[in-house]
N, C-alpha and C positions, 0 to 999 in steps of 0.2 A: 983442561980438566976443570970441572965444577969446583966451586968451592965448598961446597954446602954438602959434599961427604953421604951425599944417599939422604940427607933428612928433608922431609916436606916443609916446603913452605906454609906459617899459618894460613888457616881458610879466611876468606872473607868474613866479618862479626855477620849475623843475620839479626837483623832486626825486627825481625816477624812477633806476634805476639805471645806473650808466656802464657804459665795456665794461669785460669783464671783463679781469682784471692776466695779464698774461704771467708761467708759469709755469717756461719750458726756455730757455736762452739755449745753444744750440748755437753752436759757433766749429769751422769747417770750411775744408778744401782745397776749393775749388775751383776747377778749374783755373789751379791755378798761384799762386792770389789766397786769401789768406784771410780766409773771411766769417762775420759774426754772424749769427745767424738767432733770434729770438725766438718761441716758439710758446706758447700755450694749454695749458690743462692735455689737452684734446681733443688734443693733435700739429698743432692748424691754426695754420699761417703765418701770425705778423701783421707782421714787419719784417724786413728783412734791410736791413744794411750791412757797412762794411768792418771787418773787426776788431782794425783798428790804431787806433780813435777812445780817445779817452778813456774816453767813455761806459763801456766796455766793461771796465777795467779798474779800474771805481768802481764798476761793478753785481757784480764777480766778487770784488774785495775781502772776503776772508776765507772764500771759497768753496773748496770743495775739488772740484774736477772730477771727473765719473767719464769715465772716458776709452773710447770705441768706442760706436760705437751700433748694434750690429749685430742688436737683436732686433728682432720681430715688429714691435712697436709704433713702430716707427720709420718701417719700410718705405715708406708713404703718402706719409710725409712728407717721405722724402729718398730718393727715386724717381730724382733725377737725378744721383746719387752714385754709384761706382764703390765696389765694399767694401775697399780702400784707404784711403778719403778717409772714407768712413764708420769703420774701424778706427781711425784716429786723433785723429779727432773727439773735442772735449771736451766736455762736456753739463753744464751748470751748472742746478744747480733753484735757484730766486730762490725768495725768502721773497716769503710773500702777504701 
C-alpha cells in the first residue's frame, strides 16, 4: 500500500517566464477621484487603483514625474480621458 494516502506528488517548479514588469505608473483625474494606473512597456493596462495607497508613493519614491500625457502614444490607452485630466497627469517610468 502507498504511503502518500491518495495526495499528489508536487509538480515539477516551471521555470518558464513570468509576466512581464509594469513599466508606466500613470496617476490621473478621474472624475473627481484620483487614480493609479500601471501599464506595459506596450501602453496595455494591467492595474488600476486609488492613488492615495501607499503603494504608490513607495513605487514613486525618488522618481521624478513627467507631467501630461498628451502624445500619440498615450491616446489608446487613456481613451476615456478628457485633455485636462490627461494634461495633468503624472507618468512615472519605474525601473525594470
Amino acid at each position: 500500500m502507498s504511503q502518500t494516502f491518495g495526495m499528489e506528488s508536487p509538480r515539477k517548479h516551471d521555470h518558464g517566464s513570468h509576466r512581464q514588469p509594469a513599466r508606466y505608473l500613470v496617476v490621473i483625474d478621474s472624475g473627481g477621484y484620483m487614480v493609479a494606473r500601471l501599464f506595459l512597456e506596450t501602453r496595455e493596462l494591467v492595474a488600476e487603483f486609488d492613488a492615495a495607497v501607499e503603494e504608490v508613493s513607495a513605487m514613486t519614491k525618488g522618481l521624478v514625474p513627467e507631467v501630461g500625457v498628451l502624445g500619440a502614444e498615450w491616446d489608446r490607452a487613456l481613451q476615456g480621458h478628457n485633455a485636462t485630466e490627461r494634461a495633468g497627469a503624472m507618468v512615472y517610468t519605474l525601473a525594470i
